[in-house]
Structures are given as C-alpha cells and as structure tokens.
Backbone bond lengths (Angstrom), bond angles and torsions (degrees), N, CA, C in turn:
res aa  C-N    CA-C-N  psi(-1)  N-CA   C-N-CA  omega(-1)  CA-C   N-CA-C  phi
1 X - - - 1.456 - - 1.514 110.40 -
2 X 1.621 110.89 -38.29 1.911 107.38 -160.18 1.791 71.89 -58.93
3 X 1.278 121.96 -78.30 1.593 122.81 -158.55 0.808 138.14 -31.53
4 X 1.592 120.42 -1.76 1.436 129.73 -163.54 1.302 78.38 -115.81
5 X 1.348 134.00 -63.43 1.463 136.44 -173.47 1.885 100.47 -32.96
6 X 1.143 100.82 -68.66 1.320 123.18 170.21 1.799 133.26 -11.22
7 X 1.774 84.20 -57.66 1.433 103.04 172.11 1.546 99.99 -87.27
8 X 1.280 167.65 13.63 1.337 172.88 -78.30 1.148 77.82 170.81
9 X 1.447 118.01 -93.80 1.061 131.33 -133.80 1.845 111.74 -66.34
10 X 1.461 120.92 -47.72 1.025 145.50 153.77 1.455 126.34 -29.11
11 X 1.684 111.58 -49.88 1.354 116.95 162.41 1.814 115.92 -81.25
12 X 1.139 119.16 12.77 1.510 122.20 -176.97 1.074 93.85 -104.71
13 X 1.660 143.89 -9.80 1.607 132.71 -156.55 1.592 93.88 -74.72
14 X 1.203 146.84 153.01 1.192 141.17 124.12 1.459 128.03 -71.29
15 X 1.877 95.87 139.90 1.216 115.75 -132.98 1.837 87.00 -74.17
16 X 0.807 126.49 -28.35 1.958 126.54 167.45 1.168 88.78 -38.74
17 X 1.224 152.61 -45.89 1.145 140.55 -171.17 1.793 128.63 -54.20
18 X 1.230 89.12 -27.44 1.622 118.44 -173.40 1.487 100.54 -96.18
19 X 1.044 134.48 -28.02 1.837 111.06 -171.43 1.713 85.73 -125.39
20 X 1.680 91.81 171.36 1.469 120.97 -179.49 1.616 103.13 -129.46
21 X 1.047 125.66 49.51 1.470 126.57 -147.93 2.186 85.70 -123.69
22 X 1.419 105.14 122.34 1.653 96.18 -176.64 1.925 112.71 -71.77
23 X 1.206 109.19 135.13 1.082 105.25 168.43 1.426 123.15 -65.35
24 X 1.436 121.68 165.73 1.554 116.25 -158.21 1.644 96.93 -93.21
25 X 1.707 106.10 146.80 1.517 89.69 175.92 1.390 100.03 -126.67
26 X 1.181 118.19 136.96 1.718 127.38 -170.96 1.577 100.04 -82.12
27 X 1.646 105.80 166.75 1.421 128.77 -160.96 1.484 98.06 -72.76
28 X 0.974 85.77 -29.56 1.911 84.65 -164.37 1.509 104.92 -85.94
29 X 1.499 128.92 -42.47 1.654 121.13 134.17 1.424 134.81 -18.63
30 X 0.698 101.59 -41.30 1.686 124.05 -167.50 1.361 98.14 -82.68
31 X 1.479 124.77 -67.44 1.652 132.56 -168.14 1.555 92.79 -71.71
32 X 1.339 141.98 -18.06 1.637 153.58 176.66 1.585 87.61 -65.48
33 X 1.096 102.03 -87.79 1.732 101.71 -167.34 1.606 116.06 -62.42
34 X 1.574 143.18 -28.33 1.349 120.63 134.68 0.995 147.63 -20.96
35 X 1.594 106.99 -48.28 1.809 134.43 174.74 1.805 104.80 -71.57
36 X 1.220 99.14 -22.85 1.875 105.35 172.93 1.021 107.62 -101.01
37 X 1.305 147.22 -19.98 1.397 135.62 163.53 1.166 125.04 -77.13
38 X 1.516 114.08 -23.84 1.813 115.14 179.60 1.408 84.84 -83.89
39 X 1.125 146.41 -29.37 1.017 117.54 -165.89 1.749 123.51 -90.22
40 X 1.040 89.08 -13.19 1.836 108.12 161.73 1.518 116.03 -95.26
41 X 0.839 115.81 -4.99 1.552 132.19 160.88 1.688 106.43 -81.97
42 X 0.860 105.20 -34.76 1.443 111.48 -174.92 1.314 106.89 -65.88
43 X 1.426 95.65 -70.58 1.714 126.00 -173.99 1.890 110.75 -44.17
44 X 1.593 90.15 -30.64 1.580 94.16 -167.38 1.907 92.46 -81.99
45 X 1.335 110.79 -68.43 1.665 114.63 160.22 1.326 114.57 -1.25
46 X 1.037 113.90 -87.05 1.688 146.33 -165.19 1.834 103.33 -63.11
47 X 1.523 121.23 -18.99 1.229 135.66 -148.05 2.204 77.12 -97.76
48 X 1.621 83.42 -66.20 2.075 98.84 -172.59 1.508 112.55 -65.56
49 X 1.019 109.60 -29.52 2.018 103.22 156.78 1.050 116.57 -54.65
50 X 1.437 122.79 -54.60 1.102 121.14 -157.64 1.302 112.20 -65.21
51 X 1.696 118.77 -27.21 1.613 127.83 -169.22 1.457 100.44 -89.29
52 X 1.350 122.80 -29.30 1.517 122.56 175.54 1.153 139.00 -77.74
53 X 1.867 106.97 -20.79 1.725 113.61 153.59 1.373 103.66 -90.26
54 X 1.073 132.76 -20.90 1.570 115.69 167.29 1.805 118.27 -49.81
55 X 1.685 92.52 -61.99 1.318 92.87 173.33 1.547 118.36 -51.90
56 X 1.381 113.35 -63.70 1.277 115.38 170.89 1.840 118.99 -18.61
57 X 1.232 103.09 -66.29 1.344 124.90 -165.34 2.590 98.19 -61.34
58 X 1.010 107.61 -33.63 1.254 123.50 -175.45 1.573 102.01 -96.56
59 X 0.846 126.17 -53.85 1.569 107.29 -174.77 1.482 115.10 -152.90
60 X 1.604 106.33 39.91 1.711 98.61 -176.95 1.332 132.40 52.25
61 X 1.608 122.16 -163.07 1.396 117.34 -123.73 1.602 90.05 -101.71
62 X 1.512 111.85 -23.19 1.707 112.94 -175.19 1.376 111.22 -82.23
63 X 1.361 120.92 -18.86 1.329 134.43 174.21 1.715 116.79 -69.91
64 X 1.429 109.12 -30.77 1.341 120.94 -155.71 1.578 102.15 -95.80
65 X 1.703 108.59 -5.49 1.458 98.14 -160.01 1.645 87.15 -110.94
66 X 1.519 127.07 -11.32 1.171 116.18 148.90 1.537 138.91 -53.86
67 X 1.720 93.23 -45.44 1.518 107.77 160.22 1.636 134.14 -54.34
68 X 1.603 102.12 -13.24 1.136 100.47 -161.62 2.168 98.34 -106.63
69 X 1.580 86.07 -26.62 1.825 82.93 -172.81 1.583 99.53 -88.07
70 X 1.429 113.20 8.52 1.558 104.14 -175.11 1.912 106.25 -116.80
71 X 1.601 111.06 -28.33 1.379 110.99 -152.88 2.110 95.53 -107.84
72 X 1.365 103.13 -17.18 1.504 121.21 -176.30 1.758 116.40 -75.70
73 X 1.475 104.82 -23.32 1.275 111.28 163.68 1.733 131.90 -82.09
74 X 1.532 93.05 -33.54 1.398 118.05 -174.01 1.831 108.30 -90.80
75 X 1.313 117.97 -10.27 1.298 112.16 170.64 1.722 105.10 -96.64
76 X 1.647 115.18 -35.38 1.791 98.18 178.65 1.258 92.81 -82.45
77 X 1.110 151.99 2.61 1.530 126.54 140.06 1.223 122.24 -52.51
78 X 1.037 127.77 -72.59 1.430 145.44 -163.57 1.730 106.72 -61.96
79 X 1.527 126.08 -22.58 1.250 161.06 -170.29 2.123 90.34 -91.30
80 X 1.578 99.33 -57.66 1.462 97.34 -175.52 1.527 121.98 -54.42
81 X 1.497 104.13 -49.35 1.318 113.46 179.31 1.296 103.77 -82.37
82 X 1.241 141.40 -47.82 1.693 96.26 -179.51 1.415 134.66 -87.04
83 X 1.364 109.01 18.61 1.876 121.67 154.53 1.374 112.59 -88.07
84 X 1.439 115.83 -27.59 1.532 112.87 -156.89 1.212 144.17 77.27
85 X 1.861 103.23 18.87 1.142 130.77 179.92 1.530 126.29 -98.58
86 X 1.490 121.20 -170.64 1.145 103.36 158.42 1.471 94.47 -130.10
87 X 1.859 131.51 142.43 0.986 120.69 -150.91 1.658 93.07 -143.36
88 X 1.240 143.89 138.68 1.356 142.34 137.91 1.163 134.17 -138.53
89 X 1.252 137.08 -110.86 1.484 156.36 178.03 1.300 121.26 -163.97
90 X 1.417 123.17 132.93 1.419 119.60 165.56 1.352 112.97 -127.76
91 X 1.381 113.45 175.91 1.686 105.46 161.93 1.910 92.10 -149.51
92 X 1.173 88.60 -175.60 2.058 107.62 179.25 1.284 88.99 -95.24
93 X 1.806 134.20 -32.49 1.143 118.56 -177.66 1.375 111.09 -118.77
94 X 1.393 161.38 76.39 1.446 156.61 3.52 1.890 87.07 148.27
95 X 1.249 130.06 104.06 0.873 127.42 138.85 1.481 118.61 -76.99
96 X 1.155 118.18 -52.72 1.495 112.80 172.39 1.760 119.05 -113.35
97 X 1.668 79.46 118.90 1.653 90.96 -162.18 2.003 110.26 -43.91
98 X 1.119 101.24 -47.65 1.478 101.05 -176.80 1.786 123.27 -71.55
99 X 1.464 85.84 20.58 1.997 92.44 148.96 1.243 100.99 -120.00
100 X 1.353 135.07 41.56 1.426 122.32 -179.18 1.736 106.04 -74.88
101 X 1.680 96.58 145.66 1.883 100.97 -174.58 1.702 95.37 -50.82
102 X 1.354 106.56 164.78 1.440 129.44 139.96 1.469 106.09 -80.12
103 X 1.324 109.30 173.73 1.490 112.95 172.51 1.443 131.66 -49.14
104 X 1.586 103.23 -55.12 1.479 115.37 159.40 1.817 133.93 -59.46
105 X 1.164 101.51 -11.80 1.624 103.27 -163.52 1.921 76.31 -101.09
106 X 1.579 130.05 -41.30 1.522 118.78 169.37 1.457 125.87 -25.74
107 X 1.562 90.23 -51.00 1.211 118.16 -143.45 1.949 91.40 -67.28
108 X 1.667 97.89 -69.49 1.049 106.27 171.37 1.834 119.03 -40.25
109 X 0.738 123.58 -57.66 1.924 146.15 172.06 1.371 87.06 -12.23
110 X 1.637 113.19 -76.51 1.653 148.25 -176.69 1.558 108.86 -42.19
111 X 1.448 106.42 -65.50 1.456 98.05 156.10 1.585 140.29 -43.00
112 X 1.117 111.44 -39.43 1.339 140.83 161.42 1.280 118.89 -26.12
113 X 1.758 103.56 -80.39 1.530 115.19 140.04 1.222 138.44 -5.82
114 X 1.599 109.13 -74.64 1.222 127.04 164.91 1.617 109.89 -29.16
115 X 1.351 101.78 -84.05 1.251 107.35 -168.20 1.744 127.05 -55.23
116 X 1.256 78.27 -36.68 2.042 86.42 168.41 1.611 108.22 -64.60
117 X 1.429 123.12 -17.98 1.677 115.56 171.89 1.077 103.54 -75.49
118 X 1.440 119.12 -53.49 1.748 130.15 167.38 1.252 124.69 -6.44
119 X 1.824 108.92 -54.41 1.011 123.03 -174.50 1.579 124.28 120.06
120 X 1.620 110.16 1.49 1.252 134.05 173.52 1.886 122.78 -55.43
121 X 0.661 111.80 100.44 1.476 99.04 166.54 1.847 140.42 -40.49
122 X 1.545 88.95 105.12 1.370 85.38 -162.77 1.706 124.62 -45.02
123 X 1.639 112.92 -43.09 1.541 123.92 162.19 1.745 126.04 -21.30
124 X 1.609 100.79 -49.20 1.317 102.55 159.71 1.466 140.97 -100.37
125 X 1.094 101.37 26.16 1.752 100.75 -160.38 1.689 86.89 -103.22
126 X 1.724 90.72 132.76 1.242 128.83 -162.57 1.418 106.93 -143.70
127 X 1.915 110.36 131.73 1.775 84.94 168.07 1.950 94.54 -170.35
128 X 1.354 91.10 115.79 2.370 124.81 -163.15 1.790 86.79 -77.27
129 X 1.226 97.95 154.11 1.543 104.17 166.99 1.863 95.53 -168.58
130 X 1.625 100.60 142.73 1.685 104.34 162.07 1.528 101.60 -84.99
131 X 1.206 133.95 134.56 1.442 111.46 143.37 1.675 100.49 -144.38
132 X 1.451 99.49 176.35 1.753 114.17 179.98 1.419 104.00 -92.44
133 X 1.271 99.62 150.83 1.941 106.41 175.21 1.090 79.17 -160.52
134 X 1.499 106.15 129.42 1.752 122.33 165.95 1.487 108.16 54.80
135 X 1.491 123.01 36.14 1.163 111.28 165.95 1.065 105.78 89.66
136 X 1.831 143.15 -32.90 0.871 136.49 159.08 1.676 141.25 -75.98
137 X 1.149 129.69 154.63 1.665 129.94 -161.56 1.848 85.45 -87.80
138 X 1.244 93.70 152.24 1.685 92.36 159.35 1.856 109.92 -157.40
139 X 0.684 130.01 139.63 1.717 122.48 142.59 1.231 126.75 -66.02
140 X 1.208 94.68 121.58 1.735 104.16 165.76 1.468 122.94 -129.33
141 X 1.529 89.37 144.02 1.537 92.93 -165.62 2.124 101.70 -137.46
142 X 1.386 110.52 156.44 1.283 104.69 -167.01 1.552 81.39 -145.08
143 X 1.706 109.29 166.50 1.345 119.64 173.63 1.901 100.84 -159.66
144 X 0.835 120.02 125.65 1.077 127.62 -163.57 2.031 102.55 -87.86
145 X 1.336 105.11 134.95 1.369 118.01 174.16 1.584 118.19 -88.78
146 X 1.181 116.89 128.85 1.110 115.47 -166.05 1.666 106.73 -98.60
147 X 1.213 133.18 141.06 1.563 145.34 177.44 1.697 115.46 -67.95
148 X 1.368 104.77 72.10 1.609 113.71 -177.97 1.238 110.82 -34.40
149 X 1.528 136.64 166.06 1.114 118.00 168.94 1.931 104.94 -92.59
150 X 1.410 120.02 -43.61 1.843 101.45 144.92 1.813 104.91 -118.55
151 X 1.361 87.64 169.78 1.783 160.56 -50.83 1.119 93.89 8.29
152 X 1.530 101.86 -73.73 1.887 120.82 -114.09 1.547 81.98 -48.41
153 X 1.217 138.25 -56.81 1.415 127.07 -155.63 1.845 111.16 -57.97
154 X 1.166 135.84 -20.79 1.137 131.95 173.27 1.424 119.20 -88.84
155 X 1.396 111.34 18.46 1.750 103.60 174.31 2.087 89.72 -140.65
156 X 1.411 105.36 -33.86 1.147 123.33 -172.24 1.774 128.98 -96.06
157 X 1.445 91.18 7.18 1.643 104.51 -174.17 1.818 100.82 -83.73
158 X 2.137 103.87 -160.31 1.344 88.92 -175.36 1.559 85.31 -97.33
159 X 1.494 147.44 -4.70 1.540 157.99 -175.54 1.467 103.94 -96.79
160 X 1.126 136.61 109.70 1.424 125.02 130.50 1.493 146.55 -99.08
161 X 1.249 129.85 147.36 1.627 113.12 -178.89 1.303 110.08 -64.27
162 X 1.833 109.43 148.80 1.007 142.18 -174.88 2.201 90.72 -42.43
163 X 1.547 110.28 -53.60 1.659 95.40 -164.36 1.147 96.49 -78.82
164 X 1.567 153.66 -26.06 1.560 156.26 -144.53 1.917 67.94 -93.14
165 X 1.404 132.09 -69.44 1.492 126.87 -138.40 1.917 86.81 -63.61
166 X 0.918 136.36 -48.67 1.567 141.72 -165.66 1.577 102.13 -63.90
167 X 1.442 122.72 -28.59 1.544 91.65 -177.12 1.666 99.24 -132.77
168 X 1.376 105.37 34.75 1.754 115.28 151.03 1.812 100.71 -87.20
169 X 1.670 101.29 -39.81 1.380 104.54 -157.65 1.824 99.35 -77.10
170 X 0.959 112.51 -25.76 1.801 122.23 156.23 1.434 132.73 -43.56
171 X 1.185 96.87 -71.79 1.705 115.27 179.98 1.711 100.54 -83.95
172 X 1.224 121.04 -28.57 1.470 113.54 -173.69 1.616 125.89 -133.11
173 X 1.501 104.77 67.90 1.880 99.88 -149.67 1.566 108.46 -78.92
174 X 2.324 111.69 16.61 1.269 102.05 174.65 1.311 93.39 -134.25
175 X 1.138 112.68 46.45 1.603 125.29 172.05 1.671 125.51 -56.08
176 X 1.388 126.74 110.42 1.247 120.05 -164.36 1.490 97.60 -143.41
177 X 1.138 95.67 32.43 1.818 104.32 161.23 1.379 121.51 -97.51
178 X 1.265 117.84 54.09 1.588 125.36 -163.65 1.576 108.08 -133.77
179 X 1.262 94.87 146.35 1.194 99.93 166.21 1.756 130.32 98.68
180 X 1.331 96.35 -5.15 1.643 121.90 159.59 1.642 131.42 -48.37
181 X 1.107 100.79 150.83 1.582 94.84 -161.04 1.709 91.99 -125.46
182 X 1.189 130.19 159.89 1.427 122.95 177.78 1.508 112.26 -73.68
183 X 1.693 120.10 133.51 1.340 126.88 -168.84 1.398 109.81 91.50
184 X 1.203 127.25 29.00 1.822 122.87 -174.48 1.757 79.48 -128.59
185 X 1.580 95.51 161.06 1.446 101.72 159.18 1.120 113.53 -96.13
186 X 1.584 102.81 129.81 1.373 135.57 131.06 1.381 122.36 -13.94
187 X 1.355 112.97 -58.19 1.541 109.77 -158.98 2.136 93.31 144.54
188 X 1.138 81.54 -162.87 1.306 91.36 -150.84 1.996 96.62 -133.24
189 X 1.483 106.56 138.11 1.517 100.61 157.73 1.606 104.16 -105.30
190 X 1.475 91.94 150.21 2.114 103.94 -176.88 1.113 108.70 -121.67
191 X 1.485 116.66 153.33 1.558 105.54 176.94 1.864 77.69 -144.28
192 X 1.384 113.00 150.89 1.145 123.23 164.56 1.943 109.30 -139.44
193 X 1.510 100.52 136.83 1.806 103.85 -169.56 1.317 97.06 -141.30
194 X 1.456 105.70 131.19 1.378 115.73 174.89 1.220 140.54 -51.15
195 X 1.454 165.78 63.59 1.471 123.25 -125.05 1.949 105.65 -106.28
C-alpha cells in the first residue's frame, strides 16, 4: 500500500519542479518590463526631489542630508513593495555602505563609465538584462543618476561647507561620495524583479 501511495504522490510533482532551465522571455515582455521600470524609476526620482527641496526649502543643506540617509531608504522600500520589486541606489563611490553594488549592478556602473567617455549622455543612460542568480530568472534594470550642478554638488562636490562636512562625517564616517563635478555619475538607480 505505502508504494502505491508513493507512486501517487511522485507522479503529481510538477515537472517545473525538476529543471532549472530559464524560461524564454519575448520582446514584447521584455520592452513591458523596461516600460515598468522607467517608470518606477521615475516615481522613485520624482518621489527623492520632492523630499530634498522640501528639506532644502525648510532648513538647508545639513538638514537635507539627514533627510536623505533616513527618508531614501524607507521610500525604495515602500516603492519596493508596492511594484513587487526590489529597488535602490548604488554608486562606484558609496556614501552609504549598505547600497553597496552587487556584482552585476558594478559591472553595469563600469559600463556606465564607459559610455559617458564615449560621449553618451549621462541623463539617458539606461541598460535591462534577464539573467539567473540562484537558479532563479530575474530582470534587471539600472538607470544612471546624473550629478546636478545643485544639491548634489553641495554635499557631493570636491568642496564642502564646514556644517554639510560635520554631518556627512556623522551619518557617514566611510563616505566616498566626494568629489563630483556636475554631469558625472552619481550612481545608479536598480530595480531587480523576479520572473
């Protein structure tokens, strides 16, 4: 009897169960989930302006960099879960260690580079990929931040003020987001989605 149970149970597995092999994703899929990432790229963008001339506008530039290492985590969260993504920021130069790249978001970063020597415009540089990690399929998508000439240049230049330098050196005592000139990247926004 267990064996008969046995074989029941065994022939009910679905066969997805058995391979790690990525399913195929069509063009028109593909340009679907691009067209959803700029647009949560946007949303996330458009989300951190909005908190940084506020601050700005209320208490200046030492005020804003509190706002930004405290309210910048808690919006691509809140941004993550209701797309169903996983969403943040990176850079090659890391003010806050816990957006450090993964391998792939480097990789891309580096490319980035590349292309901005090229002659590419940093504003648009964009760049989607399927790949597997752990067996799983994912989308990935990156959008590169461009180095305003303000803010970003008053917390993010190669000069900062004496109060902006005191509470980078506070909130960020391995801060290596310095030294930017307007039109360089910033860093990069990421979105990664399961498929």
């Amino acid at each position: 009897m267990k064996k008969v149970i046995f074989a029941a149970i065994v022939l009910t597995l679905p066969i997805a169960c058995t391979t790690d092999a990525p399913r195929q994703v069509s063009a028109d899929e593909q340009k679907a989930l691009a067209v959803e990432g700029k647009k949560i790229f946007m949303e996330f963008g458009k989300t951190l302006v909005g908190h940084v001339k506020k601050s700005m506008k209320s208490g200046g530039p030492v005020k804003t960099i509190t706002v930004c290492n405290e309210i910048a985590p808690t919006v691509a969260a809140d941004l993550s879960k209701k797309h169903g993504v996983e969403l943040g920021r990176t850079s090659l130069k890391l003010r806050n260690p816990s957006n450090a790249p993964d391998a792939w978001e480097k990789s891309v970063l580096m490319k980035f580079e590349q292309r901005k020597a090229a002659g590419e415009k940093v504003k648009t540089m964009a760049y989607k990929e399927i790949v597997m990690e752990d067996g799983k399929q994912y989308f990935r998508m990156m959008k590169a931040i461009p180095t305003a000439q303000k803010p970003c240049l008053m917390c993010h230049g190669g000069k900062v003020k004496a109060g902006i330098e005191n509470q980078l050196s506070k909130l960020y005592p391995e801060d290596k987001a310095r030294g930017y000139k307007a039109g360089d990247i910033r860093g990069a926004f990421s979105l990664k989605k399961e498929l």
